[in-house]
C-alpha positions in Angstrom: -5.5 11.9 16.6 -4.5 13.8 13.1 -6.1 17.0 12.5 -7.7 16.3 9.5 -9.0 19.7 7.2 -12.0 20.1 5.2 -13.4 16.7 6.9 -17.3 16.6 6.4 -19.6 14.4 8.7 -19.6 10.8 7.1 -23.4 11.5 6.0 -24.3 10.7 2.4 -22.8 8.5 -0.3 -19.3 8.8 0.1 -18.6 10.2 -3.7 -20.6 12.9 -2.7 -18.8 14.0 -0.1 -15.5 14.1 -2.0 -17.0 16.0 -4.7 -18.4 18.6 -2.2 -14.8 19.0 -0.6 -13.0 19.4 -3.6 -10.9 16.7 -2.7 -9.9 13.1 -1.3 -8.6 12.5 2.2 -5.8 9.5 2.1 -5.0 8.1 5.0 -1.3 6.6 4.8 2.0 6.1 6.8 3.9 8.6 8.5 7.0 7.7 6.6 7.6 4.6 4.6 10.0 4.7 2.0 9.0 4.0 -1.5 5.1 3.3 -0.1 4.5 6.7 1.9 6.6 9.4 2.5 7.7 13.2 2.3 10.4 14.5 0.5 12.5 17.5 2.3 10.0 19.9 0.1 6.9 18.4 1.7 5.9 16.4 -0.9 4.4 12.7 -0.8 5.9 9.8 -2.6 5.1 6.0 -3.3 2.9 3.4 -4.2 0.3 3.9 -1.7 0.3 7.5 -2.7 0.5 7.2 -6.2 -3.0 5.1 -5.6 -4.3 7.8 -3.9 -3.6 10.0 -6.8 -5.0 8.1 -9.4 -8.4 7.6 -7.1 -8.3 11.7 -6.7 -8.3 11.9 -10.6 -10.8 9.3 -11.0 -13.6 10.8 -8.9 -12.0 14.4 -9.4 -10.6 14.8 -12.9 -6.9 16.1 -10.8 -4.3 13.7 -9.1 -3.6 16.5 -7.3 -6.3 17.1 -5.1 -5.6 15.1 -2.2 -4.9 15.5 1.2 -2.8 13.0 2.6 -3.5 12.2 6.2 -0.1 10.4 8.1 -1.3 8.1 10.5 -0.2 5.4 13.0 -1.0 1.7 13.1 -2.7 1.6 15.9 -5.0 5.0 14.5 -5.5 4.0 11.5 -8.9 1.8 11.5 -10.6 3.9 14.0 -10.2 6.9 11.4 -11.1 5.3 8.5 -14.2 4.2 10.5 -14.7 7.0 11.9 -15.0 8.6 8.1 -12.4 11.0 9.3 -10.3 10.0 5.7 -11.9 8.6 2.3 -9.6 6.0 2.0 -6.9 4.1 4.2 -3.8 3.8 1.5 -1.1 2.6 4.0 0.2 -1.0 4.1 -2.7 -2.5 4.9 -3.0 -6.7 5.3 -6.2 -7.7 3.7 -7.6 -10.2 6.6 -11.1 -11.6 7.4 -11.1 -10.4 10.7 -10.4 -7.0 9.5 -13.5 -7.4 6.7 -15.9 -9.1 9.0 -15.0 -8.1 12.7 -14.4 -4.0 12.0 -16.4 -3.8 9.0 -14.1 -2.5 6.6 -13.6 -3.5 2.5 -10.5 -3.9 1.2 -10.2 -2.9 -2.8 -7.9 -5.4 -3.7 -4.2 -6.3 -3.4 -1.9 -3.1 -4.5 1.3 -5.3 -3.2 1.8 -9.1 -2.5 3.7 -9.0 0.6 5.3 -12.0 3.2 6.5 -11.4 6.7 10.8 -11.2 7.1 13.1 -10.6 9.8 15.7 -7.7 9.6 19.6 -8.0 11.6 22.9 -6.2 11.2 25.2 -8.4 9.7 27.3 -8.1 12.6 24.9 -10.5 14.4 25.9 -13.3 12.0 22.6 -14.7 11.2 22.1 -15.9 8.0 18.6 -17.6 9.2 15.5 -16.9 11.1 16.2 -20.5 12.8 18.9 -19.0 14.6 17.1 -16.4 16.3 17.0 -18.8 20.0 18.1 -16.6 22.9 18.4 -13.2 20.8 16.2 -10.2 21.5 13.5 -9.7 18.9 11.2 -6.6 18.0 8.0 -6.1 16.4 5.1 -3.2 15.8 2.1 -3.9 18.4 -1.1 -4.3 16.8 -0.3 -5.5 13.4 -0.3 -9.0 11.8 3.4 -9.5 12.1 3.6 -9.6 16.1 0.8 -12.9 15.5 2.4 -14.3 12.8 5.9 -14.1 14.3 4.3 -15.6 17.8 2.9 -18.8 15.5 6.5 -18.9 13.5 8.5 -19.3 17.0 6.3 -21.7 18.7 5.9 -24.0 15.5 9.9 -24.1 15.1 10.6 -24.2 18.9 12.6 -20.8 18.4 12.8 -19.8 22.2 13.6 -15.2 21.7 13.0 -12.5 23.7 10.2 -10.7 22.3 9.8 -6.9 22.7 6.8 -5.2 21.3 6.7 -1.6 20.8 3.6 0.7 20.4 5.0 2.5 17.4 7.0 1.5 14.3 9.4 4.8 14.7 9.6 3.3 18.4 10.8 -0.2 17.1 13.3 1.1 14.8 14.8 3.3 17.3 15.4 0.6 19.6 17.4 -1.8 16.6 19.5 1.4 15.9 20.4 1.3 19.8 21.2 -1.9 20.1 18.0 -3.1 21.9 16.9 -5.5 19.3 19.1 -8.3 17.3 16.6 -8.1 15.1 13.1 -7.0 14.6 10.2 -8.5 11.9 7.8 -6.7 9.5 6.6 -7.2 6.3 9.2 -7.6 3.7 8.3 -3.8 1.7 8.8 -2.4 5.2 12.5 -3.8 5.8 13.5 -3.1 2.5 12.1 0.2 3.0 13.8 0.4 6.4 17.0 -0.6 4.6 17.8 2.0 2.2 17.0 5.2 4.3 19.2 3.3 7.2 22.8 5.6 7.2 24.8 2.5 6.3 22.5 -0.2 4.2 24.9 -2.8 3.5 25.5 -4.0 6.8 21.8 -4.8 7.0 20.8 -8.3 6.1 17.1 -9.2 5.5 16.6 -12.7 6.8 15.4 -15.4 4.0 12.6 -16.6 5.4 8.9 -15.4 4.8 6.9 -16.3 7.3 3.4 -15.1 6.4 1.2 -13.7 3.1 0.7 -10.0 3.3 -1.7 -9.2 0.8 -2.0 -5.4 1.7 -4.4 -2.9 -0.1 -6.6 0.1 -0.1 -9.6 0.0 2.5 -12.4 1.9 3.0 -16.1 1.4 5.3 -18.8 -1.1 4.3 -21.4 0.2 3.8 -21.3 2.7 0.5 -21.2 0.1 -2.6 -20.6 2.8 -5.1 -17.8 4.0 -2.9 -16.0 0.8 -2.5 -16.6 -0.1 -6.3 -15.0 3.0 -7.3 -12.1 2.4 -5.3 -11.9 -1.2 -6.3 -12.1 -0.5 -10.2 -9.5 2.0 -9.8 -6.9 -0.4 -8.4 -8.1 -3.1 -11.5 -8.0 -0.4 -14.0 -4.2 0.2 -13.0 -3.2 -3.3 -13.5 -5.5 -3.6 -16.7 -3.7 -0.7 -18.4 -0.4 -2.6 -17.7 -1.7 -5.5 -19.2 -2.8 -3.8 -22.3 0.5 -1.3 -22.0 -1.6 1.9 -21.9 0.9 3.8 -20.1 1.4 7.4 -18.4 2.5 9.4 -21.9 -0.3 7.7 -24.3 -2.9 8.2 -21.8 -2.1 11.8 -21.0 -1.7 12.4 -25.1 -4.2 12.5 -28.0 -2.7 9.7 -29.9 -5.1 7.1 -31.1 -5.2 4.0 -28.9 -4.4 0.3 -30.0 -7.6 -2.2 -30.0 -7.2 -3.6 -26.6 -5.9 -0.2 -24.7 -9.1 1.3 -26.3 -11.7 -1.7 -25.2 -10.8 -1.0 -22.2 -11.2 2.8 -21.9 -14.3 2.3 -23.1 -15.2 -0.8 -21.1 -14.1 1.5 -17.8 -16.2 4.0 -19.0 -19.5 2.6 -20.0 -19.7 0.6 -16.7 -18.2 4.2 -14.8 -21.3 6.0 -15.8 -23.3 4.0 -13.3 -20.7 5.1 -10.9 -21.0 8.6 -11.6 -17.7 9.0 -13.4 -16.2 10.5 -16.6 -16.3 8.2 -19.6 -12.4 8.9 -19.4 -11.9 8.3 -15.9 -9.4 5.5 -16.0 -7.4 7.0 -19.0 -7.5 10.5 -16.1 -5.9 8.4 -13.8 -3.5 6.1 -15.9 -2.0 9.8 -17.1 -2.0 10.8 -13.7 0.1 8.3 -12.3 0.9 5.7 -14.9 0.3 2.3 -15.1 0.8 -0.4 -12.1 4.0 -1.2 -13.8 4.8 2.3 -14.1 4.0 2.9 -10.5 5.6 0.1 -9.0 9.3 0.7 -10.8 9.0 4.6 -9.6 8.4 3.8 -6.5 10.0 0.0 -5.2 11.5 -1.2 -8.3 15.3 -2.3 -9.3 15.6 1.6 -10.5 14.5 3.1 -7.4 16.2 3.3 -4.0 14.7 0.1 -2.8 15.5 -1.9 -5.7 13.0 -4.8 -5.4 12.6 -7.3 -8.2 8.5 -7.4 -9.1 8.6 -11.0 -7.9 5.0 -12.0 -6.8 3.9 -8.9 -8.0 4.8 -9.5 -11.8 1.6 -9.7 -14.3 0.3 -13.0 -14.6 1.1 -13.5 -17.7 5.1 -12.5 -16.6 5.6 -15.1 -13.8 3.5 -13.4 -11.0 0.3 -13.5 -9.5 -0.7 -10.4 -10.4 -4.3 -9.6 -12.2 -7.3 -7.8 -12.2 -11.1 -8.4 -13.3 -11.5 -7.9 -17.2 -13.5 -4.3 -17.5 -14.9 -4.6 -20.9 
């Protein structure tokens, strides 16, 4: 179990607590490229942790002012619901069974995700309907090892499967030659792909198998809590869509008509959440915009190069969108 600092007893509204701290406890990966992960400084990187930052200056006025809290799949719901972190920020597939069974609320979608399969080109698969009589890996206790089950037994693919109780476990055994291949969301094996010593002799598989819808989580239970968390996430893809971004946000330059409504649409209905009336321009010049985040972090600019895809705006080919907040 992660030593967690500065954690109070999960008594009180949830905003409270934060505020009392001084600052937000993120739960996240131990170390996923371009999502979650530490430079050689120390310092965390990606999506899910930009998220986090923005959240930290939305309830906190400072992006800074979290403490990120690495944890395992097979930890991670038991210390969210435990109250042992704020917020669980770390690849997360947004599921019924996961809402209704452990009693969790998930914010929204921060990345539209599918289910892939990972080899080394010297394998020679070009498909995922070639993977009868090979060796195949997965993570225990996450959607994948289900989905890739279903996927085999609907398309009569007859492969060993090994299941492994760690992620860092699983890719251990690929670089060893234990596994042909091994399956996890698509973010992951991209991920997985550019830190590997040798990336081009890596081939991800064309086939998605599943919808991974993965975003922030927290307990049910604290409405103003979840609210908070979920109006974060829309404000992000709001200021996108009206192209208030990290240097007008974090300036005093006068705001166009729509960038403006919504500032003041976030803040008028923030005030019942106990937040600035400039909360969401705070967090937009914390961490920029959902664009702005997602081309730092995954994007054709950054190490993992991804095309937005799925995760374009709406109104730019993708599926993308948020509530209105004004």
């Amino acid at each position: 179990m992660p030593q967690i600092t500065g954690a109070l007893p999960a008594t009180g509204p949830r905003l409270d607590q934060v505020r009392q701290r001084g600052k937000l406890l993120c739960g996240v990966n131990t170390g996923l490229l371009g999502f979650s992960a530490r430079t050689e400084s120390g310092v965390w990187s990606g999506l899910d942790v930009d998220f986090c930052r923005a959240l930290a200056a939305a309830v906190l006025g400072d992006g800074d002012k979290v403490e990120f809290v690495p944890l395992e799949t097979n930890e991670r719901f038991d210390v969210l619901k435990e109250g042992r972190i704020d917020v669980l920020a770390r690849n997360a597939t947004w599921t019924m069974e996961r809402e209704v069974d452990l009693g969790l609320r998930f914010a929204g979608v921060l990345y539209f995700d599918g289910q892939g399969f990972m080899t080394s080109d010297d394998r020679g698969f070009v498909s995922a309907q070639q993977l009868s009589g090979s060796k195949v890996c997965v993570e225990a206790g996450t959607t994948s090892e289900q989905n890739m089950a279903f996927f085999f037994k609907a398309h009569q693919i007859e492969a060993e499967t090994k299941v492994f109780p760690t992620r860092e476990e699983m890719l251990r055994a690929y670089a060893n030659g234990d596994c042909d291949t091994y399956t996890g969301d698509r973010s992951a094996l991209f991920s997985d792909r550019a830190s590997f010593s040798e990336p081009l002799k890596h081939a991800i598989l064309p086939e998605v198998i599943s919808k991974e819808p993965l975003g922030p989580a927290v307990v049910k239970g604290d409405g103003e809590w979840i609210e908070i968390v979920r109006w974060t996430l829309a404000g992000l893809i709001n200021a996108e869509e009206v192209g208030l971004d990290r240097r007008l946000a974090g300036s005093a330059d006068t705001l166009s008509g729509d960038q403006q409504r919504l500032v003041d649409g976030a803040g008028a209905s923030g005030a019942a959440l106990r937040l600035d009336k400039a909360w969401l321009r705070t967090a937009v010049a914390a961490v920029g915009n959902y664009g702005e985040m997602f081309e730092a972090n995954v994007g054709k600019g950054s190490a993992l190069g991804m095309e937005r895809g799925l995760n374009a705006l709406w109104k730019r080919g993708g599926i993308l969108t948020a509530p209105p907040m004004w």
